[in-house]
Backbone as a chain_set.jsonl record, in Angstrom:
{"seq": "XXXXXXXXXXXXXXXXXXXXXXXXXXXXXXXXXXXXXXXXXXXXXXXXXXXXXXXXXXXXXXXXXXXXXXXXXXXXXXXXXX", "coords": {"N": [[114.376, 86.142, 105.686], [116.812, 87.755, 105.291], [119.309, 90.583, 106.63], [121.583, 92.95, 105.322], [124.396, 95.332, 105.83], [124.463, 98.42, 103.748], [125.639, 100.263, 101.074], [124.534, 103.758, 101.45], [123.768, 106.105, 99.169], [123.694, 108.822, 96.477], [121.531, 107.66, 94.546], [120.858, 108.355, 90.982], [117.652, 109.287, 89.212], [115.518, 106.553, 88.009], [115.678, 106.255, 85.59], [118.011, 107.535, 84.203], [119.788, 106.111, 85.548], [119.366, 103.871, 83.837], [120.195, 104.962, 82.031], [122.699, 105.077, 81.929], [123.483, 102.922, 82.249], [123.601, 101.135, 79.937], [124.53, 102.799, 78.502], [127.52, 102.625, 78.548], [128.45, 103.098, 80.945], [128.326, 101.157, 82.464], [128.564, 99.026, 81.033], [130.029, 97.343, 78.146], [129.955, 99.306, 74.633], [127.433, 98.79, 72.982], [126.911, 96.078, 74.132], [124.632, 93.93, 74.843], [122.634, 93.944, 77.783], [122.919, 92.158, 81.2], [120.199, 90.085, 82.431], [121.311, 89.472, 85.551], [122.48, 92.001, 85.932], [120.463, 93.803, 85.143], [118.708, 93.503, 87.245], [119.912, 93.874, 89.335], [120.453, 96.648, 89.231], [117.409, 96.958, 89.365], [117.181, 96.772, 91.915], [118.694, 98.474, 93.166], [117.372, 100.632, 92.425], [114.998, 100.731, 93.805], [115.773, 100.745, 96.312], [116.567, 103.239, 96.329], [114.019, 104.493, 96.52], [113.177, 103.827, 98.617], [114.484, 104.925, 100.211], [114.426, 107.443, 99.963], [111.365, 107.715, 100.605], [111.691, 107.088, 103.397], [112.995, 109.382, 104.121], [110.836, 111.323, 103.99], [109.543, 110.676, 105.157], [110.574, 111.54, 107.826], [112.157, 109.411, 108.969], [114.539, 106.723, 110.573], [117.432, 106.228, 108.418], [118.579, 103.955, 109.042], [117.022, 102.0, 110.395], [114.995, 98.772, 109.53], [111.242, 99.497, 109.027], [109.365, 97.83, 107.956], [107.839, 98.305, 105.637], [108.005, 98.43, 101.685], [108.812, 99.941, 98.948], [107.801, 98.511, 96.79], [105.215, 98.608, 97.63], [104.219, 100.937, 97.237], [103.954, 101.927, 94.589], [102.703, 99.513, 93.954], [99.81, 100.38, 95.165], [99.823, 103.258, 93.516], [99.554, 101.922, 91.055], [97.262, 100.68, 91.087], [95.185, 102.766, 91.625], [95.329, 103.871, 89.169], [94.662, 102.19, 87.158], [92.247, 101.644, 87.966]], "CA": [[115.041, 87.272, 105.093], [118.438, 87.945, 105.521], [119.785, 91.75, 106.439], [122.76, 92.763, 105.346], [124.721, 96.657, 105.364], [124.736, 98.548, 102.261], [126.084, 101.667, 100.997], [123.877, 105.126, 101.113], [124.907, 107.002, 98.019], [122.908, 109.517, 95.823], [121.204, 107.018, 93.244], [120.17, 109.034, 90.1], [116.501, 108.479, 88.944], [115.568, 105.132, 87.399], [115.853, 106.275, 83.495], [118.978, 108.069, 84.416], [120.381, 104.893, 86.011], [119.561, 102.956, 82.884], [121.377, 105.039, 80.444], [124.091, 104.681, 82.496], [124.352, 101.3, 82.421], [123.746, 100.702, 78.902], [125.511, 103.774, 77.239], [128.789, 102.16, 78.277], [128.917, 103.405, 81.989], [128.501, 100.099, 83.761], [128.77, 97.97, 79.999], [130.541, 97.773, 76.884], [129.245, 99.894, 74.188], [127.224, 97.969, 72.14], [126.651, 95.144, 74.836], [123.645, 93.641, 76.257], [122.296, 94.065, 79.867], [122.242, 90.97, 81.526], [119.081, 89.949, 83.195], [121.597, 89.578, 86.586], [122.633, 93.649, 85.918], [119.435, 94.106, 85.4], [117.783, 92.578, 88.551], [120.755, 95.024, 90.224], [120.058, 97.845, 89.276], [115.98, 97.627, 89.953], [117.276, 96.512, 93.401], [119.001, 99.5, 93.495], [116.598, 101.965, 92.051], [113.885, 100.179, 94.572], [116.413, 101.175, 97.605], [116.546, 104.756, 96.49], [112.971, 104.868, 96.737], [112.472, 103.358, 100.185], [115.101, 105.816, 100.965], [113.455, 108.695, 99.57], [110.459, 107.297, 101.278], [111.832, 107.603, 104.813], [113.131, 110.658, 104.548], [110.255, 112.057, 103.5], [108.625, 110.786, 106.893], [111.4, 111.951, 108.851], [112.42, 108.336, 109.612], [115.76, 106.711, 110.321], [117.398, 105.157, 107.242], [119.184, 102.897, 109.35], [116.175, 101.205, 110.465], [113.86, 99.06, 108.337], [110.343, 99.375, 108.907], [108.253, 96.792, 107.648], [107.2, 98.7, 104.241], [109.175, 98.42, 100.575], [108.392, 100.84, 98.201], [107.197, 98.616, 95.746], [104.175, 98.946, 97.939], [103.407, 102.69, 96.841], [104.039, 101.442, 93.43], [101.51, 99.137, 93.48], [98.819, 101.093, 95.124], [99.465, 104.02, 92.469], [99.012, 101.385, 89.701], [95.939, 100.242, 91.25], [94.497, 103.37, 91.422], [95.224, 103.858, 87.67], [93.899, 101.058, 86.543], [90.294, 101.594, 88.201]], "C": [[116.249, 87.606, 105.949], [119.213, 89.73, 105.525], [120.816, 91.763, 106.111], [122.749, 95.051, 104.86], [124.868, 96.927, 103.514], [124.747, 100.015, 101.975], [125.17, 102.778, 100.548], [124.376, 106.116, 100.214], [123.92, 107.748, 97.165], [122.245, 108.682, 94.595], [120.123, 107.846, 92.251], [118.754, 107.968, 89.829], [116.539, 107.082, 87.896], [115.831, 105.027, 85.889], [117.4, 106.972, 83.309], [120.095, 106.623, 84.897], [120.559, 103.907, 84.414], [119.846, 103.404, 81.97], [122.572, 105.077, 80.787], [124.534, 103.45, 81.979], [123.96, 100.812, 81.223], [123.946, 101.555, 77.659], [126.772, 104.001, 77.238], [129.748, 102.892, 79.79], [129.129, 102.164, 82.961], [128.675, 98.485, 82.539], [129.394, 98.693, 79.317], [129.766, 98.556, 75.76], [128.472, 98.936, 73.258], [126.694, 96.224, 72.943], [125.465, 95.387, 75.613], [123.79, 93.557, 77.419], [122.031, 92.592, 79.648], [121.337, 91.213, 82.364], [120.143, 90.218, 85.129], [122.047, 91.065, 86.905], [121.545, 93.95, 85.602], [118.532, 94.067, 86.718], [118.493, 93.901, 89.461], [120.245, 96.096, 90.163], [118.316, 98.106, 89.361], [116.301, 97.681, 91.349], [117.788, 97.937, 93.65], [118.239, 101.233, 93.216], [114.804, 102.225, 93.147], [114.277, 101.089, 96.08], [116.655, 102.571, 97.118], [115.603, 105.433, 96.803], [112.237, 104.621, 97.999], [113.791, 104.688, 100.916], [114.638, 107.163, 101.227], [112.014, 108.968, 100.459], [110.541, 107.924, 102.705], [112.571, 108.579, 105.31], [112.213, 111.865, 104.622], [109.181, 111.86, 104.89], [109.314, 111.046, 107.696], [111.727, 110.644, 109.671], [113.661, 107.704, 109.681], [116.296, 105.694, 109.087], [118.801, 104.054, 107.514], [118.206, 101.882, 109.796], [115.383, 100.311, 109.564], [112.6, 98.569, 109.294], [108.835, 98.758, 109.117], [107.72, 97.153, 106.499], [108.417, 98.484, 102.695], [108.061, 99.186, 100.019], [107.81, 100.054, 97.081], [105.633, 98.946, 96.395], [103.266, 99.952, 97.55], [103.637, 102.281, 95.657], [102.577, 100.668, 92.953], [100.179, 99.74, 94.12], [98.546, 102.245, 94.157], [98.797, 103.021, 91.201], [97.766, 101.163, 89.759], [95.245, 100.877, 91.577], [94.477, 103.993, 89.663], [94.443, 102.966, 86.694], [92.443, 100.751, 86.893], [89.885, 102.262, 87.449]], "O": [[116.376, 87.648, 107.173], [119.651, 90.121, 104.443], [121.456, 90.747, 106.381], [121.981, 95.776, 104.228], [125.159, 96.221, 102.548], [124.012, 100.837, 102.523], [124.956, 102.852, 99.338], [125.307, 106.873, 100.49], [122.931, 107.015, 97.117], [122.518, 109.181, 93.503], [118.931, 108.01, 92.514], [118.6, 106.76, 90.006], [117.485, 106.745, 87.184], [116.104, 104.045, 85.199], [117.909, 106.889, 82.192], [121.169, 106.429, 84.328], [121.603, 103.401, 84.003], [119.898, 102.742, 80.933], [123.496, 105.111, 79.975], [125.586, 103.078, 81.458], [123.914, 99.591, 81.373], [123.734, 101.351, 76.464], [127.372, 104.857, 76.588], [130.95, 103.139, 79.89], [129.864, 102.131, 83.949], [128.835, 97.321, 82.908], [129.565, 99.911, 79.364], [128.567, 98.432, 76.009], [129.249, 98.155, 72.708], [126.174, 95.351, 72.248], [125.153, 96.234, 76.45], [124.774, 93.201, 78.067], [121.447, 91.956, 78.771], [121.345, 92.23, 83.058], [119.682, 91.075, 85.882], [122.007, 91.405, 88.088], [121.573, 95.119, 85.987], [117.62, 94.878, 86.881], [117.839, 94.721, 90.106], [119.546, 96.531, 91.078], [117.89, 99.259, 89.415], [115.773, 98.557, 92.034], [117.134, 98.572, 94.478], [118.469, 102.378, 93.607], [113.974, 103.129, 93.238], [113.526, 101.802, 96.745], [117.178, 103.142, 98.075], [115.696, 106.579, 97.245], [111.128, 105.014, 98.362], [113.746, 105.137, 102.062], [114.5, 107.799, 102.272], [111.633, 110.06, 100.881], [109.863, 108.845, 103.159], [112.837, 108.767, 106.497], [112.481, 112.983, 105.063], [108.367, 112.626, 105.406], [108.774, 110.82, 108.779], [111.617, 110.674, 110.896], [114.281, 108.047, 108.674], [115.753, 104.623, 108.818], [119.628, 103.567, 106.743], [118.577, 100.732, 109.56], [114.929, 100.957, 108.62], [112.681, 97.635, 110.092], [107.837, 98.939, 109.815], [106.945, 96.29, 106.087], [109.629, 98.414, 102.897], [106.873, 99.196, 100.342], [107.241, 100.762, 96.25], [104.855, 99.54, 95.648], [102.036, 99.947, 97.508], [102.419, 102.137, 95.756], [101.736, 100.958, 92.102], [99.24, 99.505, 93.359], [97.376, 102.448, 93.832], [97.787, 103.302, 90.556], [97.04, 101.339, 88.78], [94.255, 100.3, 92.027], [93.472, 104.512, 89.177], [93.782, 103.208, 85.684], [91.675, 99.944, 86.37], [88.668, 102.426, 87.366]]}, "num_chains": 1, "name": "protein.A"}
């Protein structure tokens, strides 16, 4: 795995993000999402949530870790699903 910088910016929630980008804020109107703008923007709705994450432990969000948020993702599902 490969780090690389990347810009800290207020990313609206994940259903908010995706009417953005397919009610002609980040596409044409009327144009399909590609799967590669797609892939982006989970990446980016993933990194709002590991951000969210370590602020919420009082941690630095220049550091990483060792955790990704899909982690809490999939432990909620897999307490849903018992």
């Amino acid at each position: 795995m490969q780090l690389h910088p990347v810009v800290a910016w207020e990313v609206p929630n994940s259903s908010e993000l995706l009417r953005l980008l397919v009610g002609g804020g980040l596409t044409n109107e009327g144009e399909h999402v590609t799967w590669e703008l797609g892939e982006k923007a989970n990446n980016t709705a993933m990194f709002a949530m590991y951000i969210s994450l370590l602020r919420a432990q009082g941690l630095d969000c220049s550091n990483f870790y060792g955790s990704l948020p899909v982690q809490a993702v999939e432990a909620e599902l897999a307490k849903t699903l018992r």
